[in-house]
Structure formats: structure tokens, C-alpha cells
C-alpha positions in Angstrom: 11.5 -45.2 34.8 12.7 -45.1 38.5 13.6 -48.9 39.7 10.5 -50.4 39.0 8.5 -47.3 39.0 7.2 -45.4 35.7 7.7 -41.8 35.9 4.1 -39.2 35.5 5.3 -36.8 32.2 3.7 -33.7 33.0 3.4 -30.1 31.3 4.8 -28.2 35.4 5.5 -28.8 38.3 6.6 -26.7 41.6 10.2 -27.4 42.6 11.4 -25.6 46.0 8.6 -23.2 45.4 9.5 -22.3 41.9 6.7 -23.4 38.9 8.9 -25.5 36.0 7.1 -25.7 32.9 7.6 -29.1 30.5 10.3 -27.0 28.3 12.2 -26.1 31.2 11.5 -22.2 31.7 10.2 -20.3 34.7 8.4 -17.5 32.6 5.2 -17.9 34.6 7.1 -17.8 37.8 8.3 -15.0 37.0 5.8 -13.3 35.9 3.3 -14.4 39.5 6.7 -13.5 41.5 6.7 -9.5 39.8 2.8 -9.6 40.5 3.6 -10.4 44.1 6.1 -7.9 44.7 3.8 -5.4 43.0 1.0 -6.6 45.3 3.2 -6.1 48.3 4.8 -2.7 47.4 1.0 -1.4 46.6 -0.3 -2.4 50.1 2.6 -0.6 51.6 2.8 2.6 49.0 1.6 5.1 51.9 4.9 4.0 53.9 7.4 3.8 50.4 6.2 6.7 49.3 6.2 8.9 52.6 8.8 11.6 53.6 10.7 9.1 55.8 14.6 9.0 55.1 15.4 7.9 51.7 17.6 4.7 53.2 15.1 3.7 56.0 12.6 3.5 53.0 15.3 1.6 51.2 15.1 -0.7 53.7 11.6 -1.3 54.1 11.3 -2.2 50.2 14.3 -4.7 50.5 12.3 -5.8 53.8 8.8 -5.8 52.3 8.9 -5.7 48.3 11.7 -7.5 47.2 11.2 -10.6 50.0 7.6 -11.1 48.3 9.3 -10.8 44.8 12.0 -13.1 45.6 10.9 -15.6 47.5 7.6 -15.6 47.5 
């Protein structure tokens, strides 16, 4: 209970963007946060994967990948 209020139990919920199951782990955010970053580096592969310096491609994977990954 909060004050007069009973409290929903339920099995997740989203807290600043993060999925928390009943248990307490974030194994399914995790997993959805890796498929995003995967997503993201796949539709910009062509760019990654180019002959573009190795730390300007650094960056762009920090910029573009790891943003998605992280963040969502």
C-alpha cells in the first residue's frame, strides 16, 4: 500500500526506459538493447565497414551503434 492506495503487483514494468521483470533482472532489456545496436550497426555496415580511417569509423560506431545499444 501507498497512503490509502493499494499497489498493482505486476510481472514488468519500464523504468526510465529500462524493462524490469517481477524478479528484478533486465535480461530482456538486454537482450532488445543488443538487437538494437545490431539493427543500427547493420543499416550503417556500408559506412563501418568502408576504407575510411580506422578512428573516424571508431567514431561513427560510438556515434551510431553504441548510442542505440545504450540508450535506446
Amino acid at each position: 500500500r501507498l497512503g490509502n492506495e493499494a499497489l498493482k503487483v505486476v510481472d514488468e514494468f519500464c523504468y526510465l526506459g529500462s524493462k524490469i521483470t517481477s524478479d528484478g533482472r533486465s535480461k530482456e532489456d538486454i537482450k532488445c538493447r543488443m538487437a538494437m545496436g545490431r539493427k543500427a550497426f547493420l543499416k550503417k555496415r556500408n559506412l563501418l565497414t568502408s576504407n575510411i580511417n580506422l578512428n573516424v569509423r571508431k567514431s561513427f560506431l560510438k556515434a551510431f551503434v553504441w548510442s542505440v545499444a545504450l540508450y535506446g
